[in-house]
N, C-alpha and C positions, 0 to 999 in steps of 0.2 A: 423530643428536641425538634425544633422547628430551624428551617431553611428556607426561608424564602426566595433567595437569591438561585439557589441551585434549583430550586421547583420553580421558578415563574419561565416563562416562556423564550425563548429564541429564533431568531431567524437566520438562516446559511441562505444566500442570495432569495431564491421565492417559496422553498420550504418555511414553515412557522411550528417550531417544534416545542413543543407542551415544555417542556421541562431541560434545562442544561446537563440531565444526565447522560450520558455519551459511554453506551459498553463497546471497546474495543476491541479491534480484532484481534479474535483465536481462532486457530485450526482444531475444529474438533474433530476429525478425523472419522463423524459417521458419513461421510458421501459413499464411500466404497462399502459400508457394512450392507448386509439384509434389511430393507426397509429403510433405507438411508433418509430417503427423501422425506417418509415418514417421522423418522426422529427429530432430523432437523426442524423441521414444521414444528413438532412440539415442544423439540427448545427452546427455537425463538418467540416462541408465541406466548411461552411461560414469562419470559424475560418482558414482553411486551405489555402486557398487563400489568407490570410492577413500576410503573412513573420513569420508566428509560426514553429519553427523549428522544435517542438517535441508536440503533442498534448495525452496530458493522459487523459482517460477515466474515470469516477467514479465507483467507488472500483465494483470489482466483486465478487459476492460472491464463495469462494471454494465446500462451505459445504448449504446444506439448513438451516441448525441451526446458522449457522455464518454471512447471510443475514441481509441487510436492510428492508426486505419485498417484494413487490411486484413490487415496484418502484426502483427496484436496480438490475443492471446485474448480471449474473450470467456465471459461466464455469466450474460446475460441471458435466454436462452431454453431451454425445458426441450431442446432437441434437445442443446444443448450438452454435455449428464450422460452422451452414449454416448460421446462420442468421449475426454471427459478420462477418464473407466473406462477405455478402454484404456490411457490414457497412464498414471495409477495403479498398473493393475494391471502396466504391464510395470516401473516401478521398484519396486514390494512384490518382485514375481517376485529383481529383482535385490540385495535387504537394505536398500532404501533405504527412507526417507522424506519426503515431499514436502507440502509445502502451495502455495496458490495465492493470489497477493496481487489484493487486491479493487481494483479500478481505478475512476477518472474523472480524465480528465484538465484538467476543467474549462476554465478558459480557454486552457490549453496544445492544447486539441484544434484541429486545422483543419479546416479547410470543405472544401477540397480535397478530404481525405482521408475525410471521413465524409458529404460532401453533406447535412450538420445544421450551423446556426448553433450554435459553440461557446458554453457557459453557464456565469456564475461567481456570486457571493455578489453583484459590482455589473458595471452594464454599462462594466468597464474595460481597456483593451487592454493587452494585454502588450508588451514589447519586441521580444518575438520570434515574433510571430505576426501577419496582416494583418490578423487578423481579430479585429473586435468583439466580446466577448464579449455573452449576453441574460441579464440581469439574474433569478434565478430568482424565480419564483411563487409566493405561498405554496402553491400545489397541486404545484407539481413541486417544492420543497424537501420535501414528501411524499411524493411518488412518489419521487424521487430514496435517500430513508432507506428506505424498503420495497424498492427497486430494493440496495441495499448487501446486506439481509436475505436477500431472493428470492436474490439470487447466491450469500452464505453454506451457506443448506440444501441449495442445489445443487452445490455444492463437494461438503459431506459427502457429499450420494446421489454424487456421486464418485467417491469413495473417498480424495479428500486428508485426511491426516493432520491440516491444519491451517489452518486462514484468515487471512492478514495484509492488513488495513486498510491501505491507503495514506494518508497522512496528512501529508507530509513532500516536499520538494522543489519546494515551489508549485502542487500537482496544486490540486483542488478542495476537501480539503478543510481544507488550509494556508490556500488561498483566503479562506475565510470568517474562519478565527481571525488575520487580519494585519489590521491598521486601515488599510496601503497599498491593499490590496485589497477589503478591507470597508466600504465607507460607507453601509453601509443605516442607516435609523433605526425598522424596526423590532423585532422578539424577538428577529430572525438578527442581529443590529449595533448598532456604537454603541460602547456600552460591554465592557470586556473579557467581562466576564462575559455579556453577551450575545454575542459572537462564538466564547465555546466552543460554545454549544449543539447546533450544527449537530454537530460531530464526537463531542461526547457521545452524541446523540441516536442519530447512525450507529454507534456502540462499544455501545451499549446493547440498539438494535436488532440488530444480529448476533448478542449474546448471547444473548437471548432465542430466535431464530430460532434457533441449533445447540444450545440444550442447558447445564447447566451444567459438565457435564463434556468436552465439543470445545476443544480449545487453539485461543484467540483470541488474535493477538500485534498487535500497532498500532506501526505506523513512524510514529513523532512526528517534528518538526521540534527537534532540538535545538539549533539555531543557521541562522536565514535568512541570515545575511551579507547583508540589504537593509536600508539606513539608514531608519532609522525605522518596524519593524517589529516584532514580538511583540519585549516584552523578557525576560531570562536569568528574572527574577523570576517574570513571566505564564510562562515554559516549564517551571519548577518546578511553578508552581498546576496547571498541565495535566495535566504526567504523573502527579501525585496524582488528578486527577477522573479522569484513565484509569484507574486504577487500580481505585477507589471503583466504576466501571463496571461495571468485572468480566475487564478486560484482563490476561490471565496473562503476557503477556511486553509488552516496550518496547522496536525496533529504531530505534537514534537517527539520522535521516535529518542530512543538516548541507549546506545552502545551497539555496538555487534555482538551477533550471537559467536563470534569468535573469541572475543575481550575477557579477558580475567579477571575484570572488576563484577560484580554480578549487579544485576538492573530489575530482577523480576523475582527474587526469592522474598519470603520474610523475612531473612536476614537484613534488609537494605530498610534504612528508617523511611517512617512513611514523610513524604513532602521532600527527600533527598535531591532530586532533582530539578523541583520547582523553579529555582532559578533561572535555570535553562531556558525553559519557556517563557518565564519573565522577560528577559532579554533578548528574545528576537522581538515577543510582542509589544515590547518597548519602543522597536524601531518601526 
């Protein structure tokens, strides 16, 4: 069976990518095993040699409080730029391309697993976490947006092709723009247009921080599936202001990992969601 449309070529601002295949990000959970870096390498490199046009990495973390644990990348600190260079350079080596998705997992993070009290836009508990989240500062909603940036320039000394924003599936910074999870009153909340600024501010900042020629792509929440949260309207105004930012691409994220509706089993028909993305891209 042939495709031409999905095999012929692409371009996200100055990257020119073989093919519109696009593997999304997973956490595979070998960073922390024995030989970590080694597997990885052989993952992606597998994946790269098979017509994947754009290969993204699972979520990295900015901040040590905003982590998955031990089992989750990480681009907080400058030692980090030697080890993903190898990881880079062994899928260039193989024809591929790769970017790495900027992480926090805000109040999804555990304590457990990061021995840091987890932090969201308000001090709200999730369903599925025991733990409280601490209501951010105005100084670490600042450090937190430098923290986005800092990981960004670090990606590129890298050598990833390309940076994607988490922004989607209830992480941190879905966090701030839901009014379930937003109750502040004040610049960060409140009103809708107060609760974009936070993930403006982080799309913005990134920007500036790679350049205006580095592919910056932002995984937006296209659809929370949580009653009484962003509505279809506010996620149209969104991916506009993403846009206006300086965001060269828009991967449509669709429910929280808290939602009852499920979004990622075989259970869910395939093309279920299309829509979604139809209609931001429409605007």
């Amino acid at each position: 069976m042939s495709y031409p449309a999905l095999l012929s070529p692409i371009s996200i601002n100055q990257l020119v990518l073989p093919t519109k295949v696009m593997m999304g990000s997973m956490h595979v959970g070998l960073e922390g095993e024995e030989n970590g870096l080694e597997k990885m390498k052989a993952f992606y490199v597998r994946r790269a040699r098979e017509h994947v046009g754009l290969i993204v990495t699972g979520g990295a973390a900015v901040t040590p409080e905003g982590s998955g644990g031990a089992n989750f990348m990480s681009l907080y600190q400058d030692k980090d730029i030697e080890q993903w260079t190898e990881l880079t350079d062994a899928v260039h080596e193989a024809g591929g391309h790769i970017a790495v998705q900027l992480f926090h997992a805000g109040r999804y993070a555990y304590k457990a697993l990061t021995g840091l009290d987890p932090v969201s836009a308000s001090a709200l508990q999730s369903s599925i976490n025991p733990d409280v989240p601490v209501e951010l500062s105005e100084e670490n909603i600042q450090r937190t947006i430098e923290a986005f940036s800092d990981a960004a320039l670090r990606a590129k000394k890298s050598g990833f092709d390309a940076v994607e924003i988490m922004g989607s599936e209830g992480y941190l910074l879905n966090q701030f723009m839901s009014p379930l999870t937003n109750h502040r009153t004040d610049q960060w909340g409140g009103s809708f247009e107060k609760r974009l600024r936070f993930p403006l501010a982080v799309a913005g900042a990134v920007r500036r921080a790679v350049g205006p020629d580095y592919p910056v792509i932002f995984r937006m929440s296209g659809l929370d599936l949580m009653e009484g949260s962003t509505t279809e309207e506010e996620t149209i105004t969104w991916a506009g202001k993403l846009e206006e930012a300086g965001m060269d691409a828009l991967n449509i994220g669709i429910g929280w990992h808290e939602s009852r509706t499920p979004t990622i089993t075989m259970k869910v028909p395939r093309n279920y969601f299309t829509p979604v993305a139809a209609s931001i891209k429409n605007e």
